[in-house]
Each structure stands twice: as C-alpha cells, then as structure tokens.
N, CA and C atoms as an extended XYZ file, in Angstrom:
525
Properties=species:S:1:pos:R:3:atomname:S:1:resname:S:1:resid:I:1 pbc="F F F"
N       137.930       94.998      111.048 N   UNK     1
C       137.996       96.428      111.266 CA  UNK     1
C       137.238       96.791      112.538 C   UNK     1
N       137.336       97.710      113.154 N   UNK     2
C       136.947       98.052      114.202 CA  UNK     2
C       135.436       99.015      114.665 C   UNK     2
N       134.897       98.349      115.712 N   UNK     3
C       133.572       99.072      116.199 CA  UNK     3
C       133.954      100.094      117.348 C   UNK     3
N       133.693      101.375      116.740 N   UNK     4
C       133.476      102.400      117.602 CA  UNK     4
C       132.251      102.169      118.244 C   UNK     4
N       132.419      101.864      119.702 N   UNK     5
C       131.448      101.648      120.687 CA  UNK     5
C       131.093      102.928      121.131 C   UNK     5
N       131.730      104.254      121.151 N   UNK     6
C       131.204      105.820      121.512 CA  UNK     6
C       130.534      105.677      120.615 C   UNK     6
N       130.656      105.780      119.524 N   UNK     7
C       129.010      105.687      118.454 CA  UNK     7
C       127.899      104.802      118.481 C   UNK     7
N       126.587      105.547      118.296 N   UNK     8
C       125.310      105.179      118.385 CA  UNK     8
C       125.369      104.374      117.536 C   UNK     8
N       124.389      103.123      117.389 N   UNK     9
C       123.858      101.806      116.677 CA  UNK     9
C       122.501      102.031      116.196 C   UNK     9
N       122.545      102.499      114.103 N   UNK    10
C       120.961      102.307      113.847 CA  UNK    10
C       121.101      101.486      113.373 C   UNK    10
N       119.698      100.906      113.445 N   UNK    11
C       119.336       99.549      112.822 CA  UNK    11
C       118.878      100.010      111.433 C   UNK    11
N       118.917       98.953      110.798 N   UNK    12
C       118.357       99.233      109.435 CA  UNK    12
C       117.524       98.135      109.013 C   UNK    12
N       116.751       98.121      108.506 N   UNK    13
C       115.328       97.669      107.722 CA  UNK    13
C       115.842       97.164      106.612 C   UNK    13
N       116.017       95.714      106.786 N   UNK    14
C       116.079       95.054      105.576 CA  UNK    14
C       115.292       94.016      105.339 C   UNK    14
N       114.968       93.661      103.867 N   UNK    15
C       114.345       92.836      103.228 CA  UNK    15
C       115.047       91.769      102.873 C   UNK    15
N       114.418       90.519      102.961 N   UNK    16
C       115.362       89.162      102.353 CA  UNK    16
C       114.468       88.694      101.340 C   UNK    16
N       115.208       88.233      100.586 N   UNK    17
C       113.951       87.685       99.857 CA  UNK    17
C       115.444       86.290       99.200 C   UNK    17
N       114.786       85.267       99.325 N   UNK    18
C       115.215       83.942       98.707 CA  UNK    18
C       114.918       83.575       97.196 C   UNK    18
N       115.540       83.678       96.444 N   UNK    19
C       115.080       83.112       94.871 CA  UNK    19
C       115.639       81.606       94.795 C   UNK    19
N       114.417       80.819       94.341 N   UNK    20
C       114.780       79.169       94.435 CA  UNK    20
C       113.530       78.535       93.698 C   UNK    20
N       113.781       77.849       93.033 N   UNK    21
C       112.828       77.243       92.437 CA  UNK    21
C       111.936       76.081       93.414 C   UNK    21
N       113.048       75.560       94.309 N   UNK    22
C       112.257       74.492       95.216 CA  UNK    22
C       112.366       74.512       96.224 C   UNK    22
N       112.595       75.510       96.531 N   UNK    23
C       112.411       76.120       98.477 CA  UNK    23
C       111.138       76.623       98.890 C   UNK    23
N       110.564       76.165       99.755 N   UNK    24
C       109.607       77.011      100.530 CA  UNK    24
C       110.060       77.672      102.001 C   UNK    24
N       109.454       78.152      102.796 N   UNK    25
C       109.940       78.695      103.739 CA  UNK    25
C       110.554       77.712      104.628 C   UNK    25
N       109.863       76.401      105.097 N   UNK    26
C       110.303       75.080      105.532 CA  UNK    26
C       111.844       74.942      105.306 C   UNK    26
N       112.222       74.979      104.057 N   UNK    27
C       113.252       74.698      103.610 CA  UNK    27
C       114.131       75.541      103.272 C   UNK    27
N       113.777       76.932      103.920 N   UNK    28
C       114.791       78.143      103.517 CA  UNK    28
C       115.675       77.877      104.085 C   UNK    28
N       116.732       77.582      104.274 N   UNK    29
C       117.803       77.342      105.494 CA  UNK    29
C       118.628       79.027      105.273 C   UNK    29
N       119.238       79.113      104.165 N   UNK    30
C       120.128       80.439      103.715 CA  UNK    30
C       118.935       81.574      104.465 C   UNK    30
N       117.596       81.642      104.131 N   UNK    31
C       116.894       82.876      104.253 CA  UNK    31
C       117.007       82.723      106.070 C   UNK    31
N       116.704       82.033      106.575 N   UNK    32
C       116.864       81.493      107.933 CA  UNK    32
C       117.885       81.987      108.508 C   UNK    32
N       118.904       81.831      108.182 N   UNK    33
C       120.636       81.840      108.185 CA  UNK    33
C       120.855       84.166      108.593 C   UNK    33
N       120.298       84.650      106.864 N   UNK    34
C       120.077       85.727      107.204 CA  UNK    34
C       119.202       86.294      108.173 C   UNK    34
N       118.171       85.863      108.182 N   UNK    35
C       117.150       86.818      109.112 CA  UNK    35
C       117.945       86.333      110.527 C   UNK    35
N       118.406       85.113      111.067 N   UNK    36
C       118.948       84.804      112.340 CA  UNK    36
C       120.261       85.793      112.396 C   UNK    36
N       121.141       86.330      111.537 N   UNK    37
C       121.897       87.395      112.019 CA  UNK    37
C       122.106       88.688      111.385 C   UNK    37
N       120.929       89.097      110.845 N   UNK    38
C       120.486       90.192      111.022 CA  UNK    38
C       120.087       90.849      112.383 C   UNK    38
N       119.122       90.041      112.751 N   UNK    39
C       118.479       90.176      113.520 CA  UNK    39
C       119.475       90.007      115.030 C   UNK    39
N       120.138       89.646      115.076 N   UNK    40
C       121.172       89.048      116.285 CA  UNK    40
C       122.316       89.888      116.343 C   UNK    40
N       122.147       91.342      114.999 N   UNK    41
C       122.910       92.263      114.917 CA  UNK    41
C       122.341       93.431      115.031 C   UNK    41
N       120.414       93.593      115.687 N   UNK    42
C       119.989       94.529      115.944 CA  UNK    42
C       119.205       95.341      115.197 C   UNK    42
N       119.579       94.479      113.721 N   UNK    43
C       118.359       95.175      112.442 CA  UNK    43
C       117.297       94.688      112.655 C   UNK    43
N       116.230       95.308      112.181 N   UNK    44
C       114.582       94.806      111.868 CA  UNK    44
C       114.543       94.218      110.159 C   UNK    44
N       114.007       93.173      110.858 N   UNK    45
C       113.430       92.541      109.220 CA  UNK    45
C       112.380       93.058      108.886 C   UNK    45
N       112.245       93.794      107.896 N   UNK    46
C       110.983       94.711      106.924 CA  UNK    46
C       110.362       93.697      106.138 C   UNK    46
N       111.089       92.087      105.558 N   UNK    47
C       109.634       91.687      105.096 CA  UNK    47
C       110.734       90.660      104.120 C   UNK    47
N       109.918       89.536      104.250 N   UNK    48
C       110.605       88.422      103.572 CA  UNK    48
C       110.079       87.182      102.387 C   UNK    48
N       110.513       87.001      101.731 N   UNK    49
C       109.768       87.175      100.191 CA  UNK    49
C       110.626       85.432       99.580 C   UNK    49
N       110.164       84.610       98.935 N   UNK    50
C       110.573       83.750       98.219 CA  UNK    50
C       109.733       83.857       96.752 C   UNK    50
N       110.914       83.662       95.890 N   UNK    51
C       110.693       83.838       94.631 CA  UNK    51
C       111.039       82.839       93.651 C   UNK    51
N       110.484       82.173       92.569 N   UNK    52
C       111.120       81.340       91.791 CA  UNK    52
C       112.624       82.042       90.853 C   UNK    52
N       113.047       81.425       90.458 N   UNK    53
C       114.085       81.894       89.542 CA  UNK    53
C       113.594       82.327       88.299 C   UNK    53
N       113.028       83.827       88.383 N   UNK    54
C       111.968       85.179       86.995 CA  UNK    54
C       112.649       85.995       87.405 C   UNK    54
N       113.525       86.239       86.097 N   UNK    55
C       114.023       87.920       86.341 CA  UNK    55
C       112.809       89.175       86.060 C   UNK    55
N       111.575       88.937       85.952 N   UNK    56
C       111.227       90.029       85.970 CA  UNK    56
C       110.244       90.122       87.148 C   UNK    56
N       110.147       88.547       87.813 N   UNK    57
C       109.232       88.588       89.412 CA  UNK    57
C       110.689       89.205       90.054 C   UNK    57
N       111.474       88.476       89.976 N   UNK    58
C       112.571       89.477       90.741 CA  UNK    58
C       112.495       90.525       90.917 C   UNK    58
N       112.855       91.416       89.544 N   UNK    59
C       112.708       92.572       89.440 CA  UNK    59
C       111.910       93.239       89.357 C   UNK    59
N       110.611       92.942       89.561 N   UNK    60
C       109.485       93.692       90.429 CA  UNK    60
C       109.408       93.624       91.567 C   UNK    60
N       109.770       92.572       92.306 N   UNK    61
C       109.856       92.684       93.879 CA  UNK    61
C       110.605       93.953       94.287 C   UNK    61
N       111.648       93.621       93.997 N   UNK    62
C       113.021       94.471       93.837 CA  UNK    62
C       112.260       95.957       93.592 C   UNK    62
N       112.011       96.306       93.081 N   UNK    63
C       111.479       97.439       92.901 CA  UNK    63
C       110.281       97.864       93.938 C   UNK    63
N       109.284       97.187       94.044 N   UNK    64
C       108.262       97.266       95.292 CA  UNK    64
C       108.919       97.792       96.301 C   UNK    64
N       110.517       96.900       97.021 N   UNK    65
C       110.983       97.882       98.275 CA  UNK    65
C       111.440       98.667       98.038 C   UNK    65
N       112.318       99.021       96.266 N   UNK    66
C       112.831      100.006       96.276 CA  UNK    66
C       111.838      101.842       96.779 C   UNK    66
N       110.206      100.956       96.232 N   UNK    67
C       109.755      102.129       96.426 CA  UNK    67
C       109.333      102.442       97.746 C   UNK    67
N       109.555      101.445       98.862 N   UNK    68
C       108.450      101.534      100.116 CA  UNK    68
C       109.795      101.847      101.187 C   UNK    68
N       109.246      102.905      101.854 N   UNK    69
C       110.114      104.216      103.007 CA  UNK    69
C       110.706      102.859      104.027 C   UNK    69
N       109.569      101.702      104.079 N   UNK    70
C       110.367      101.123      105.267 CA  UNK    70
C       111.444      100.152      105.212 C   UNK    70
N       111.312       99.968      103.542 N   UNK    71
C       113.084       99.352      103.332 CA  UNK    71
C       114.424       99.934      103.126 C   UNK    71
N       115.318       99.786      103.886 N   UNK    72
C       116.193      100.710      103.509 CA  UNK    72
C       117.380       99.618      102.803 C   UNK    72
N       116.934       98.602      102.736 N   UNK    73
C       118.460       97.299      102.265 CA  UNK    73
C       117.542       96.184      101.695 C   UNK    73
N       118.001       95.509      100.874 N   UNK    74
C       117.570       94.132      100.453 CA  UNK    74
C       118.578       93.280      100.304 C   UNK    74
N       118.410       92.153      101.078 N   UNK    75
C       119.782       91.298      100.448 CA  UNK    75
C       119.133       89.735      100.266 C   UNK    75
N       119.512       89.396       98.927 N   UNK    76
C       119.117       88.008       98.542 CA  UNK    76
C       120.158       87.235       98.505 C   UNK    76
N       119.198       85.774       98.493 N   UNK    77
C       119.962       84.861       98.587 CA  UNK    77
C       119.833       83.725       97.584 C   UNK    77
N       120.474       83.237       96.486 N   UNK    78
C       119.957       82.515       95.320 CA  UNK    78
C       120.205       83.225       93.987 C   UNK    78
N       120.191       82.158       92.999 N   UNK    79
C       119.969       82.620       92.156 CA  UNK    79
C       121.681       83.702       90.906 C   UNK    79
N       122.333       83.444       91.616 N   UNK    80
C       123.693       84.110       91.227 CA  UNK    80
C       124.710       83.306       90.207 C   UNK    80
N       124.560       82.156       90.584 N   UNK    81
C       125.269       81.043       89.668 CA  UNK    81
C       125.441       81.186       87.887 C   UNK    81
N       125.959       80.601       87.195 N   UNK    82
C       125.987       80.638       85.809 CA  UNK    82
C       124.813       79.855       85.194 C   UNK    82
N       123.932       79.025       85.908 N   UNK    83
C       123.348       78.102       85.170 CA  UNK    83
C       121.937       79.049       84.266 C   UNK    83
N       121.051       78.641       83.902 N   UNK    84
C       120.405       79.388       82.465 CA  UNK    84
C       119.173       79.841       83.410 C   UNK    84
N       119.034       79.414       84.690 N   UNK    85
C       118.267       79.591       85.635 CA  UNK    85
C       118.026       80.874       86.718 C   UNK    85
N       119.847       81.047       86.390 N   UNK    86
C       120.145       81.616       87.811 CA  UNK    86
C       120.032       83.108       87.178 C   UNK    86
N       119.364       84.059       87.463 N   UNK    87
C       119.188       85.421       86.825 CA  UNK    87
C       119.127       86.816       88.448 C   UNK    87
N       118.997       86.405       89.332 N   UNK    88
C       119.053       87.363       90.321 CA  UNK    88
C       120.451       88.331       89.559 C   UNK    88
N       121.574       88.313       89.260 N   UNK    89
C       122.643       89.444       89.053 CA  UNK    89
C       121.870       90.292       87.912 C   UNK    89
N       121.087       89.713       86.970 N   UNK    90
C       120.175       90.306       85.819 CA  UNK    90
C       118.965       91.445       86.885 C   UNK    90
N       118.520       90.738       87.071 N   UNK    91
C       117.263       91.657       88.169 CA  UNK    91
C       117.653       92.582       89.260 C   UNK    91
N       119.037       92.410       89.526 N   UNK    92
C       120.113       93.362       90.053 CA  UNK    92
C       119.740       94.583       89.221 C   UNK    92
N       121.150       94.116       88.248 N   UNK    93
C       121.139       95.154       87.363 CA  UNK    93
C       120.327       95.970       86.325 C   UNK    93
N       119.004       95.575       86.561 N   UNK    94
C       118.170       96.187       85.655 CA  UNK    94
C       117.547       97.593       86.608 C   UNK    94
N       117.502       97.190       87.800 N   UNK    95
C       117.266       98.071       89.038 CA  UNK    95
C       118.043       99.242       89.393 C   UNK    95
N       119.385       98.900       89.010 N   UNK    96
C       120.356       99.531       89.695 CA  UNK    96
C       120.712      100.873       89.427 C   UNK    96
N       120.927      101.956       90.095 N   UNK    97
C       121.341      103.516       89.822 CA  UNK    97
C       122.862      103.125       89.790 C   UNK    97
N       123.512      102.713       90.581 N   UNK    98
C       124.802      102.457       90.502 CA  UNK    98
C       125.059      100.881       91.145 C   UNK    98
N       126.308      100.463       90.389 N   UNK    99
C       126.452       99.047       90.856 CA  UNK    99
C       127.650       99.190       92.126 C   UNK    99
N       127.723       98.232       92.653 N   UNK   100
C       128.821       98.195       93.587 CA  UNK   100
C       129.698       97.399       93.721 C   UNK   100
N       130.619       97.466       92.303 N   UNK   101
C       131.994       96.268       92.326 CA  UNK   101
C       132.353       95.089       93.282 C   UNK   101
N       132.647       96.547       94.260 N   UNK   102
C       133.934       96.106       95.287 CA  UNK   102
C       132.729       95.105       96.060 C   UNK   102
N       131.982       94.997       96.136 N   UNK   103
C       131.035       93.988       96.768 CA  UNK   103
C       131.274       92.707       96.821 C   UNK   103
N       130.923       92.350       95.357 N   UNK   104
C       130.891       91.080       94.564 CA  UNK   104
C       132.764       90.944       94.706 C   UNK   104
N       133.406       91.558       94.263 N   UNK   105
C       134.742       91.284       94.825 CA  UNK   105
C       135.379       90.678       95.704 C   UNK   105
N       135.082       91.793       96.350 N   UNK   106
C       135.568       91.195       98.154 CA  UNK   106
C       134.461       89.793       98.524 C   UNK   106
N       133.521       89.844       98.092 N   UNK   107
C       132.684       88.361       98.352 CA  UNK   107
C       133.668       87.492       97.884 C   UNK   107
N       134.105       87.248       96.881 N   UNK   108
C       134.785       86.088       96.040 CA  UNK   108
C       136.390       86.120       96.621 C   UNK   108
N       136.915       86.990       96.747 N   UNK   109
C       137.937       86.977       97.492 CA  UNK   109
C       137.812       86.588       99.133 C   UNK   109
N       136.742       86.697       99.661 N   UNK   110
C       136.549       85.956      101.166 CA  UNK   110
C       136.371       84.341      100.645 C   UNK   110
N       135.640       84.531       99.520 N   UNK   111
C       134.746       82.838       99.355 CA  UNK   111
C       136.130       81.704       99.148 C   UNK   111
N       137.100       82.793       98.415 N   UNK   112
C       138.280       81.515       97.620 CA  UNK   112
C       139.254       80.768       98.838 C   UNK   112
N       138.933       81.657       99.988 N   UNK   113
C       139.909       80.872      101.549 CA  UNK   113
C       139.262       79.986      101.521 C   UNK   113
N       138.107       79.396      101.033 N   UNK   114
C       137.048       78.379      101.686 CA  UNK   114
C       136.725       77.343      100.562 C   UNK   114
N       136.320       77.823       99.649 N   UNK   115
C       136.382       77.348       98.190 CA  UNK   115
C       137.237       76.974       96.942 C   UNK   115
N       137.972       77.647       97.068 N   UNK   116
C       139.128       77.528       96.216 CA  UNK   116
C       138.481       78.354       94.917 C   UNK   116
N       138.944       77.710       93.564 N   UNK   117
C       138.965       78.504       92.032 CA  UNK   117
C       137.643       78.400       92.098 C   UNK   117
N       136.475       77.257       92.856 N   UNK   118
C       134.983       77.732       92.793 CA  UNK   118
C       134.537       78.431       93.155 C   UNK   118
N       134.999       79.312       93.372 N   UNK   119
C       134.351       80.813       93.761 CA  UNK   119
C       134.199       81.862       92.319 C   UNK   119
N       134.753       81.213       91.412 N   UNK   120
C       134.716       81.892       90.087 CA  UNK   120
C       133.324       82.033       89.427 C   UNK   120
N       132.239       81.042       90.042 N   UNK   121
C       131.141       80.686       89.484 CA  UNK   121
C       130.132       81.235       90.515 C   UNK   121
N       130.432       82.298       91.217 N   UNK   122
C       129.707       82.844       91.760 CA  UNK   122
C       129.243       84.366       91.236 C   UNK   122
N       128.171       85.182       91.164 N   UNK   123
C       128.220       86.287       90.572 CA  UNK   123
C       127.273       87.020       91.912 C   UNK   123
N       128.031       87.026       92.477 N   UNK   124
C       127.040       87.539       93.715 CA  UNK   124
C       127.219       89.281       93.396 C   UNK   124
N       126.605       89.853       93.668 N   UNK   125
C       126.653       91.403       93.298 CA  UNK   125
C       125.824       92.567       94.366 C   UNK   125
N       126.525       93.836       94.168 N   UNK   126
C       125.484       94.378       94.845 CA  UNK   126
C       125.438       96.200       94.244 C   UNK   126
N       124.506       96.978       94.367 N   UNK   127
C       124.220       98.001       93.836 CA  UNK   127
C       123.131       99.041       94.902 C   UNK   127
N       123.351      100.692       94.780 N   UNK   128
C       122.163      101.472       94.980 CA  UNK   128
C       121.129      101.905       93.879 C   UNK   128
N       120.297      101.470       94.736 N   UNK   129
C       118.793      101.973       93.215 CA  UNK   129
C       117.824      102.376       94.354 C   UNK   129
N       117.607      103.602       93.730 N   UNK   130
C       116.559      104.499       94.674 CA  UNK   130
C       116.831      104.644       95.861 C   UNK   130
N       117.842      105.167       96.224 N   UNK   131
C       118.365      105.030       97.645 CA  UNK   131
C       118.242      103.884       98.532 C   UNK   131
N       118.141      102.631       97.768 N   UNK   132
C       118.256      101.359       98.897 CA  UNK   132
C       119.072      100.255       98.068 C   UNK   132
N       120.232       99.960       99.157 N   UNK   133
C       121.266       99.108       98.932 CA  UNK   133
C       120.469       97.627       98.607 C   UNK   133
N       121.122       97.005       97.346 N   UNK   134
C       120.937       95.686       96.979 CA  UNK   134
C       121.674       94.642       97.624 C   UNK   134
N       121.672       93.798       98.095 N   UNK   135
C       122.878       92.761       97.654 CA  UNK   135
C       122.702       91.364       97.617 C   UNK   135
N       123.380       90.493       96.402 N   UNK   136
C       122.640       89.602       96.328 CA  UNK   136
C       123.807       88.557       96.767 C   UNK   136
N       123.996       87.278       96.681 N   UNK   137
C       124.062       86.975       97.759 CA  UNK   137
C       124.151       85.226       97.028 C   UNK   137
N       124.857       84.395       97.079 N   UNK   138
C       124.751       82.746       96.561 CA  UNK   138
C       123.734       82.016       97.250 C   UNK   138
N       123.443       80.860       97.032 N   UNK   139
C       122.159       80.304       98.026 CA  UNK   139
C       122.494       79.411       98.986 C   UNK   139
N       123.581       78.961       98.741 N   UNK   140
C       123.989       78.322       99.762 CA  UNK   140
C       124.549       78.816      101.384 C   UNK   140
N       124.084       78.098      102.527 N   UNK   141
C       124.354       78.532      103.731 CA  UNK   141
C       125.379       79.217      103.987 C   UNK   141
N       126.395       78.543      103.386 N   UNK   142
C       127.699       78.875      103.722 CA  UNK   142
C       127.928       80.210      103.216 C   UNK   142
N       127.472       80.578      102.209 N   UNK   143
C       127.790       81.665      101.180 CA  UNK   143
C       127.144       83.197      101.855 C   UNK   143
N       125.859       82.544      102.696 N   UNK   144
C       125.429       83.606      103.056 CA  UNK   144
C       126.171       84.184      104.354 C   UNK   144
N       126.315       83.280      105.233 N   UNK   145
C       127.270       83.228      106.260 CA  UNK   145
C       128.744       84.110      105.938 C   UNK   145
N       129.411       83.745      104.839 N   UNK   146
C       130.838       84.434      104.796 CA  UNK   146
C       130.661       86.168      104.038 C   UNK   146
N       129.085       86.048      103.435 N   UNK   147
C       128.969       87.348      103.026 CA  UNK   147
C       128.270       88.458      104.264 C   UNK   147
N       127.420       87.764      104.938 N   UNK   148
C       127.163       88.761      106.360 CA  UNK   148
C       128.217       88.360      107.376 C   UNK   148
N       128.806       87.762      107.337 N   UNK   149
C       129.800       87.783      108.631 CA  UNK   149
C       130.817       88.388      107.950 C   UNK   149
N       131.528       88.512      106.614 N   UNK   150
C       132.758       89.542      106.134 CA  UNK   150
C       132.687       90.183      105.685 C   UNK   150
N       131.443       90.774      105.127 N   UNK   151
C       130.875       92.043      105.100 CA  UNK   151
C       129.965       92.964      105.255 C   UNK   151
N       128.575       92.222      105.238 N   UNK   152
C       127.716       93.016      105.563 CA  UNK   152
C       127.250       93.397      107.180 C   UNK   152
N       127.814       92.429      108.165 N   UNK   153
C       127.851       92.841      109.676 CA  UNK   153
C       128.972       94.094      109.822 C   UNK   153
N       130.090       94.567      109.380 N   UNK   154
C       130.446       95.416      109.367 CA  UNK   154
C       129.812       96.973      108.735 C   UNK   154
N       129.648       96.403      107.141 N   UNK   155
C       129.054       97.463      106.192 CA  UNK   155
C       127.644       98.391      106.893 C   UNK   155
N       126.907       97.392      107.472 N   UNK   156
C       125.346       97.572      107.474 CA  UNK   156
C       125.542       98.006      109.087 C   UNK   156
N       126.783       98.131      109.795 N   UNK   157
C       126.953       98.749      111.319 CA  UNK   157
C       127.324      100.361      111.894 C   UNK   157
N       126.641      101.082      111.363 N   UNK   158
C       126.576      102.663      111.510 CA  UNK   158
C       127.829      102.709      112.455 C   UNK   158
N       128.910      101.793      113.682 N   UNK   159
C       129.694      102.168      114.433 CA  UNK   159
C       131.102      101.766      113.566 C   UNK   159
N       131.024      101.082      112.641 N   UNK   160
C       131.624      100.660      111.740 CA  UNK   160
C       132.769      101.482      111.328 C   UNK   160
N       134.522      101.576      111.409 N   UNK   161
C       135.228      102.513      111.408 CA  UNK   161
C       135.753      101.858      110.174 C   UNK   161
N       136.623      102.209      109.375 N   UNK   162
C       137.003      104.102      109.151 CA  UNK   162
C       135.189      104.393      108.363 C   UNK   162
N       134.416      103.713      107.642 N   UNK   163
C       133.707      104.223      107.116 CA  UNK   163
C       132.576      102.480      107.207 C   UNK   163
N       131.344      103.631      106.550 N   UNK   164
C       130.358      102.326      106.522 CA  UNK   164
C       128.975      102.678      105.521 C   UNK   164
N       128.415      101.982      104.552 N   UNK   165
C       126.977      101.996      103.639 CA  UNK   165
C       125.821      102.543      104.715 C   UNK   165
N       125.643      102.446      105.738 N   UNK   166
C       124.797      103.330      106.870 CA  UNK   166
C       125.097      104.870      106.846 C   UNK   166
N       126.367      105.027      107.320 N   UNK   167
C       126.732      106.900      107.083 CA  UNK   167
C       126.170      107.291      106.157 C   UNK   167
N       126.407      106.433      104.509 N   UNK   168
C       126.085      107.024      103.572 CA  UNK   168
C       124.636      106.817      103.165 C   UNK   168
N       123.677      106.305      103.428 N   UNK   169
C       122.366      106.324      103.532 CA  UNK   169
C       121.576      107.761      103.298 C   UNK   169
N       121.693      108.731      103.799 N   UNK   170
C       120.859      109.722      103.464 CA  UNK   170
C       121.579      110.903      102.255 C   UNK   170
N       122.685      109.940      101.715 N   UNK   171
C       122.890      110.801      100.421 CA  UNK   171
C       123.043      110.108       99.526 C   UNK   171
N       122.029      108.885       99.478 N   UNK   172
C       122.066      107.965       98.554 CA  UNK   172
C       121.709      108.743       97.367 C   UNK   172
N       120.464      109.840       97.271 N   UNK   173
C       119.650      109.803       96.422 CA  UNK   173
C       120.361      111.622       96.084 C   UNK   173
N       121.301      111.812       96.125 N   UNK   174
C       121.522      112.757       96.183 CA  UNK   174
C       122.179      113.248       94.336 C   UNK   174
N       121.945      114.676       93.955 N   UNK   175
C       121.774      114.456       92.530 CA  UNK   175
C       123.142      115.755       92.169 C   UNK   175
C-alpha cells in the first residue's frame, strides 16, 4: 500500500520486550531484528525488556508501559506457540480494552506463503489497552521480520494510505 510522502512522519515510542526462557540479550537475535527496524523506520525505542515465559511477569510489564506517557506501542516477540510454556497471547489478553483480530490474521495469512499449514501453530495477536497498541509477535527471526515488514512498517507509518494505527492514536482512549 502506499506512502504519502506530502504527509509528515511521527515516530512512535515503542517498547520490545522478548519472552524466552533462554535468551539473554547476547542471544536476542528476534529482539535485535526488531529494534534494527524500528529504528531504521525512524521510531524511538522507549525501552527493552526480556522476560521468562510468566504470564503474570508478562502481564505486569505489559501494564507498567501501558501506564507510562512515553510508550505509545509494545510489540513482543516469543512466547505465542501452543506449547504449556508459551503464554504471551494470555498476558495479551488479560490487558486488553479491545483485541485486534485482523492482526493475528493477516500475520498467519503472510506467514502461510513461507510456512505452509505451520502457521496454524502460531497465536501471534494484537490488542488496545489503555491507549497503547500491543502486538505480540512469534520468536523466531523470521516471524518477526514478516510481521514488521507486512505489517507493522506500514501500520505504525502515520504517511501510511488509505488509513493507519498512528491516525488513530489519540482516540484510542476515547469513551
């Protein structure tokens, strides 16, 4: 879809945070992956976080930016899978004011050109809670790659035509 270049470019303030039981920063490659094109798309990184696989360390993190002015996005990476481990879509949704389908959708429908029927075992998701966009995100490189390069470099680009999650930013919280 197309970038209106007459329109101004805000950046937005996002948070990464990695859920992994045996990653440290050394070994973040996915968190790496995001902050390198975020950042190479003009956003500021607000603050970057590794977490074991706890839905309720999750979901207190998760909540910490929800409450702090200088995050306006969080997007993780990890943790989405079916296994008894993987709980980030749980710590999603315990957060969430509203969920955002078409997210997790269109993720799995980009993932299946690449993956095939394994894309079924992905639960990547995303939602607004407290006026700041979630989205979470598989852990693998690749996964993060086809979800900011097919959607969130568009979504998260205020020049972003016909429409974009930036426009709608200051009526997130709207009642």
């Amino acid at each position: 879809m197309p970038i209106d270049q007459s329109l101004p470019f805000h950046p937005v303030r996002i948070a990464v945070l990695t859920v992994s039981d045996t990653r440290g920063f050394a070994e973040d490659r996915s968190g790496d992956t995001l902050v390198e094109r975020l950042t190479a798309a003009g956003h500021i990184l607000a603050d970057r976080v590794i977490l074991r696989d706890d839905v309720d360390a999750i979901g207190e993190q998760l909540r910490r930016w929800i409450a702090d002015d200088t995050v306006d996005c969080v997007v993780t990476t990890g943790g989405t899978g079916v296994t008894g481990r993987d709980v980030t879509p749980e710590a999603v949704e315990r957060v969430a004011d509203k969920m955002i389908p078409g997210f997790g959708e269109l993720f799995r429908w980009l993932s299946y050109a690449k993956i095939g029927t394994s894309t079924v075992q992905s639960r990547a998701c995303a939602c607004v809670a407290g006026g700041t966009y979630i989205f979470a995100l598989p852990g693998s490189t690749g996964a993060v790659k086809d979800g900011w390069d097919g959607i969130l470099a568009d979504q998260l680009d205020s020049r972003h035509r016909p429409c974009n999650f930036v426009e709608l930013m200051p009526r997130l919280t709207e009642r």
